[in-house]
N, C-alpha and C positions, 0 to 999 in steps of 0.2 A: 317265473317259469324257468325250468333249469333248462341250460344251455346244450343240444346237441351237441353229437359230435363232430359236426361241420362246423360246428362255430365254436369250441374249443380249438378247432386244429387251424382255423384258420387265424382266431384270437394267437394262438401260441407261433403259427408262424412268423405273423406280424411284430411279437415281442420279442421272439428269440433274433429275426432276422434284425430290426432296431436295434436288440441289446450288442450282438458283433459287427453288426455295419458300425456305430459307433465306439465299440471299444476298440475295433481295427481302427479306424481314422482318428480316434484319440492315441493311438496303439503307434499309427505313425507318423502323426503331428508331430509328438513329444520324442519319438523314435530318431528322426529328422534332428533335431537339438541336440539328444545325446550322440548321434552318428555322427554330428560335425565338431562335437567337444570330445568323446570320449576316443582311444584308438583300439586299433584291431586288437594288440595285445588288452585290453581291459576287456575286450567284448570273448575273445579266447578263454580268458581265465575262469567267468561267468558259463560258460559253455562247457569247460573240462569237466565243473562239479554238477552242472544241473540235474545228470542223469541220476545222481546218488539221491537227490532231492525227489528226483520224480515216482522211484523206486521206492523209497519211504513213504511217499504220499498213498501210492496203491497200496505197499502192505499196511499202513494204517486203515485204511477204508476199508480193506478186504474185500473188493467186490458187494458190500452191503447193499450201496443205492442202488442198485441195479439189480439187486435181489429183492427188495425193497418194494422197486417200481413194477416187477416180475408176479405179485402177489394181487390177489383180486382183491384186498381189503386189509392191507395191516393194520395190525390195534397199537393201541398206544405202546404196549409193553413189546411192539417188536422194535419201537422207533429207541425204545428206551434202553435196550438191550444193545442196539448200534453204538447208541450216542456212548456209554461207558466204554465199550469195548474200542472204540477210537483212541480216547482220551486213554485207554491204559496203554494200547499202540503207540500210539501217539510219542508218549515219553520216556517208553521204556526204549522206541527206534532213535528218538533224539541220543539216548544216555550210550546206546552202540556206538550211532556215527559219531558223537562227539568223542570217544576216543580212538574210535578209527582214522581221523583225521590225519594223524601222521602217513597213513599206510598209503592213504588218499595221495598226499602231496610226492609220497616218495613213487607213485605208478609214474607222476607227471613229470618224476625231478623238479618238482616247484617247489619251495619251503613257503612260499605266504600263501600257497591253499589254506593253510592248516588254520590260521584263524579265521578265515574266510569261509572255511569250511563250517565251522561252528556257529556261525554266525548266522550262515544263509540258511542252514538247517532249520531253525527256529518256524520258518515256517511252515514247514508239515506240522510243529506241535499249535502252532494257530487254527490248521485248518480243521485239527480234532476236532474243537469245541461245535463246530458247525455242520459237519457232516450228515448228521440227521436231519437236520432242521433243512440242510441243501434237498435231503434227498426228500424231502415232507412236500416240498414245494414243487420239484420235479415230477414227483408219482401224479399229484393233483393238479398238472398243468396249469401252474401260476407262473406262466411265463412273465406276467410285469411285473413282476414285484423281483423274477431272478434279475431280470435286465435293469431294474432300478439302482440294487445292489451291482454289479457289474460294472453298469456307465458310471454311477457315483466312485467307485474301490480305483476305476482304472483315471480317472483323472483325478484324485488326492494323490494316489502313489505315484503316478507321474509325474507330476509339479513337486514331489519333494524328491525324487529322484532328480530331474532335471536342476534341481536348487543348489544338490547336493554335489552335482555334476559340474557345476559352474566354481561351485565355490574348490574344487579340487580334489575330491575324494575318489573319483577312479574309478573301478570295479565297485567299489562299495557301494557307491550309489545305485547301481543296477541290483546288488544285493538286497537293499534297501526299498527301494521301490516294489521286489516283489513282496517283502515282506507285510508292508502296507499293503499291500492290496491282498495278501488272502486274510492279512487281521480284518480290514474294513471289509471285505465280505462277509468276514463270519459273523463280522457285530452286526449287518443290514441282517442277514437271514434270519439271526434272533428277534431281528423287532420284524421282519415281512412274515415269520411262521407263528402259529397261536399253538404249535404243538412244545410245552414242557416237560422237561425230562423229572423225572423223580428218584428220591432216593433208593426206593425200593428194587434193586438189579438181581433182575434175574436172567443169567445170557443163556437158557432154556432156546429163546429162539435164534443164537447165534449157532445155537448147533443143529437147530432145524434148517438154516438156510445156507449152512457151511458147506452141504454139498452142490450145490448150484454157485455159490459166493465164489468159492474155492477157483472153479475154473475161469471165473472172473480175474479173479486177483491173479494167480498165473499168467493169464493172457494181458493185465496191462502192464504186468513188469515185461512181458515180453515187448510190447507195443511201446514200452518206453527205452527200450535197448535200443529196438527196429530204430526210433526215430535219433537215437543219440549216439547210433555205431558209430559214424563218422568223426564226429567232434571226440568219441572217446578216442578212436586210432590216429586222428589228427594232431590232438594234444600229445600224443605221447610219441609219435615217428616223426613227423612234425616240430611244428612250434606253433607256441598260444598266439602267435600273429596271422599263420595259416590256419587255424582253428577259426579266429575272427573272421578273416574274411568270409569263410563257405556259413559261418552260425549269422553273419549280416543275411546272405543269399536267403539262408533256410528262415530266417525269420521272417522276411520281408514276404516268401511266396508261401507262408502258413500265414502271415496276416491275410492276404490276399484270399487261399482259397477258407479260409475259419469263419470267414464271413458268412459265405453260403453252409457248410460244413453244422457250423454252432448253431443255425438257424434247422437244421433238419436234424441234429441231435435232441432238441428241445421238446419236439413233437415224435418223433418215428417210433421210436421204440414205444412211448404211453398208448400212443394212438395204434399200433399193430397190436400190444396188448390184449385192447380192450374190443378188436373184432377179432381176436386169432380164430373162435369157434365157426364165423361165418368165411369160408374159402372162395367164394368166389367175388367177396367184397375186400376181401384183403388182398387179392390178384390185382382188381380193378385199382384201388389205392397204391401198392407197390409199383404199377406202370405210370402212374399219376406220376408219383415222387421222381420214379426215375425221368422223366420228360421233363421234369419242371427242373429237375437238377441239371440233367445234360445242358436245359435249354441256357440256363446261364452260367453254368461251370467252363466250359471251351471258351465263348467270349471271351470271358473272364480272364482265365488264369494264360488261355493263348494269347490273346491280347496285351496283358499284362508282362509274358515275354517281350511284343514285339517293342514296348517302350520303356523296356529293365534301363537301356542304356542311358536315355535322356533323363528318365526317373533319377538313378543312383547320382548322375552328376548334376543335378540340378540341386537336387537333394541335400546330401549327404558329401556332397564335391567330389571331387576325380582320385583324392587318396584311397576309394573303394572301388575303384576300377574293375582288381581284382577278383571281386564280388559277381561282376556282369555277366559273363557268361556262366558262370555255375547258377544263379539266379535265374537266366533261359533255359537251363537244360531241368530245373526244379518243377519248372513252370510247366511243362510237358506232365508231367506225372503230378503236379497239383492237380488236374484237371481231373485227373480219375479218382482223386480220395474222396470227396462226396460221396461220388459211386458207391465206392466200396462202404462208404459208412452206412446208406440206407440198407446195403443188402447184409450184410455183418446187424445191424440193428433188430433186421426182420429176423436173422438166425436166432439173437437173442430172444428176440417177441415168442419163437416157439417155445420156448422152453431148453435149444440145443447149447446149453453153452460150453460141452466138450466138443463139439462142431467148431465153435469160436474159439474155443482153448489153441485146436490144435493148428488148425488157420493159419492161426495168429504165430505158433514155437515151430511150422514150417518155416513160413515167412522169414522169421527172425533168425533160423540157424543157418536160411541161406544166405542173407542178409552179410551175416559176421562171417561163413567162410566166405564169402564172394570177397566181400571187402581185401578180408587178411590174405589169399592169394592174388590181389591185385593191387593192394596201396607203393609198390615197388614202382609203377605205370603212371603213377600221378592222382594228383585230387581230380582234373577231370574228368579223368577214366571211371573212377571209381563213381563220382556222380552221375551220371551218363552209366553205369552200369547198375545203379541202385532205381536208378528209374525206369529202365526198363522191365526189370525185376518187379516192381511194385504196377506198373501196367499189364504184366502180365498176371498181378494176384486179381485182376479183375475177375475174370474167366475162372478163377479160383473159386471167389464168394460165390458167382453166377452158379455155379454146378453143385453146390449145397444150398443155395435159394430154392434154383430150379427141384430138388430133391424136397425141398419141405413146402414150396408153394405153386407149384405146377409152370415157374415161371422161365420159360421156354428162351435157347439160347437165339433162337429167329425173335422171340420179342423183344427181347435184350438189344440186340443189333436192331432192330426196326424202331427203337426207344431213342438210339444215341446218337448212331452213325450219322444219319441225317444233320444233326446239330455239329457235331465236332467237324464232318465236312464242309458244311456252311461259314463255319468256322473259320477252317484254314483259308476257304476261297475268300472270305470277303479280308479276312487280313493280310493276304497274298496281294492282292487287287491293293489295298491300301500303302503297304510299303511300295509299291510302283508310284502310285501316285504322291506319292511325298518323299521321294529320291531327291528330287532336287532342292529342296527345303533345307538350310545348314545349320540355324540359329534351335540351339538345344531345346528349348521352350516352345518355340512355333509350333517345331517338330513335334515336339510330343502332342501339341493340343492337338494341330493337323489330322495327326494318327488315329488318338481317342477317339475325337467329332467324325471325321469319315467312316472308321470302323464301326461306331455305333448304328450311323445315319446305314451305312449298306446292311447292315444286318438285321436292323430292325423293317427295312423295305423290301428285304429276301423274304424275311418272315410274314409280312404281310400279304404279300403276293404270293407266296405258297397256300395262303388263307389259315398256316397253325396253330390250333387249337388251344396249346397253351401260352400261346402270345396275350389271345383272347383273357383266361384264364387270368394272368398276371395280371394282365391292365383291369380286371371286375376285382380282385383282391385286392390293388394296393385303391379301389375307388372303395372296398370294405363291402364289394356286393355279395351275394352269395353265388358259391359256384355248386357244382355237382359231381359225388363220386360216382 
């Protein structure tokens, strides 16, 4: 019997939520080892170049998969059409940056970017080979077989990152390590996907889908400036040792919130898809996500501020001190990216993705002048002012949602506010209650166990529905949209 839609979406949630709860806590097991071997200036240098990396990886893909997943039925010959036109991306962006490399190190005044630069490059042209087969698996929500590849990719490259690290290679090994893991993804997708590429190319459907791809691809170079302004104006007014520090912060509170995040990219966009024609099931579904998102995003990532300090020195030890409060102030606006991904997801599910184009090249142009009129102020200014920035693009997604799904700024507020207040108050009430606790480790557990135990007792005596909800999903019962 073929599987509804409720039990694909709750199968996919289940896989996609396993695949990043696990690659985060593999993410920073192994995170943990290089943060106490490797130092700020290695983790800086890794930081300077990733944006060029993540820039090539969009314009390789060119918005495909998500054009891809956008289709009510692609045939072989549109997958096969992706898969070449990667792979000639793919190598002809490696053959640019590799001799861009110099231009690269002289932005930084660094000269050992430039082999580094070369180097770490390599893996956008791994991730060519894969890219259809990624997005084959995505479109037809085969969350375990993505999460299989994922947890398997992200503990090989770790253990040989962490080997590499030990044994003294520096930077490279974090170089290294990613490299392994988009190679070993691409090789699992090949053997988790039954869809084969042929010789026969005809990119007939890259230019049927180049108008909808197009503003795709635009908006994740923009979305990957958004996320790397900092580390690029850091590395360069700065030093790769204060670039370390804030890319420690900014990695530790995207492990944190990717968890929930990876877990509602897996499903939101397949699953908006395939009701967009029914509107007032796609209402009911969009409020869904958003409550189950709020319900554990605040916890989370506020939480996850209140014990940045205990964490980082327990961790990673007190030479990342540094790190702690930019790490709190990250942790504030972690909380809303979820958000913002379900309802940015739903824009895409309509078909708007110059709605998302543009979103995304406001966001980002205010991003970079904010930053460049205030990095004179300091790194915490400037974090603390990019987060506020990015809290207020909630209200942003919210009034082009609200325009393509009737979904009203009183349900938006009647959706979250309750949870993110809950929130504050039961981890307010907790740091009182563990003031006098000294020993780093205590503290931390103290905080964790109390802030869970009150939050989950809030919840239960308010009688909230998607408390309900969670606890019949993770027992795998069925729930209802």
């Amino acid at each position: 019997m073929a599987e509804s839609l409720k039990e694909k979406t709750a199968k996919g949630l289940f896989w996609g939520g396993m695949n990043n709860s696990v690659q985060q806590l593999l993410g920073l097991l192994f995170g943990i080892i290089l943060g106490r071997i490797l130092s700020p200036t290695d983790y800086g240098m890794i930081a300077m170049i990733s944006v060029f990396s993540l820039i090539a990886t969009e314009l390789q893909t060119g918005g495909f998969k998500t054009a891809l997943t956008n289709l009510d039925d692609p045939s072989p010959n549109d997958y096969n059409a992706v898969f070449w036109f990667n792979i000639l991306m793919g190598s002809g962006l490696y053959v640019i940056l590799f001799f861009c490399a110099p231009l690269i190190a002289a932005y930084y005044h660094t000269p050992e970017l430039i082999p580094l630069c070369r180097y770490a490059f390599l893996g956008f042209v791994f991730s060519s080979f894969g890219a259809a087969q990624s997005a084959y698996l995505f479109k037809n929500l085969r969350a375990k077989q993505q999460a299989k590849a994922g947890m398997t990719a992200v503990l090989l490259s770790s253990t040989i990152g962490v080997t590499m690290a030990w044994k003294g290679y520096s930077y490279w090994a974090l170089a290294t390590q990613t490299n392994i893991y988009v190679l070993t993804c691409t090789l699992l997708y090949w053997h988790y996907s039954p869809w084969r590429p042929s010789w026969h190319v005809d990119f007939t459907p890259i230019k049927r889908m180049f108008r909808f791809s197009s503003k795709i691809l635009v908006s994740g170079i923009l979305t990957c400036i958004n996320n790397s302004v900092l580390n690029i104006l850091l590395g360069r007014y700065y030093s790769a040792q204060a670039t370390g520090y804030y890319n420690q912060a900014y990695q530790w509170n995207t492990k944190c919130y990717y968890m929930l995040q990876g877990m509602l990219t897996q499903v939101s966009q397949p699953v908006m898809v395939s009701i967009r024609d029914d509107h007032e099931r796609r209402l009911r579904v969009l409020r869904k996500l958003m409550r189950f998102t709020a319900f554990i995003s605040f916890p989370l990532l506020f939480g996850f501020g209140l014990v940045a300090k205990e964490l980082i020195v327990i961790t990673i030890s007190e030479k990342w001190l540094d790190s702690v409060q930019l790490l709190q102030l990250l942790c504030i606006s972690g909380a809303f990216m979820p958000l913002n991904t379900v309802m940015s997801n739903t824009v895409i599910s309509c078909g708007r993705s110059g709605i998302y184009l543009w979103c995304t090249a406001v966001l980002g142009a205010l991003q970079v002048l904010l930053m460049i009129s205030i990095y004179p102020l300091g790194i915490q200014t400037m974090v603390a002012a990019n987060v506020a920035l990015n809290i207020l693009w909630v209200f942003v997604w919210h009034y082009f949602t609200q325009r393509l799904t009737g979904y009203r700024l009183t349900m938006l507020l009647k959706d979250i506010i309750p949870f993110a207040f809950v929130a504050v108050a039961v981890l307010a009430a907790t740091y009182e209650i563990t003031r006098w606790i000294n020993a780093p480790f205590a503290l931390m557990m103290a905080k964790i166990i109390i802030a869970a135990l009150l939050y989950y007792t809030v919840m239960k005596i308010a009688r909230v529905r998607i408390l309900d909800d969670c606890i019949d999903f993770l027992l795998r019962r069925h729930t209802h949209y």
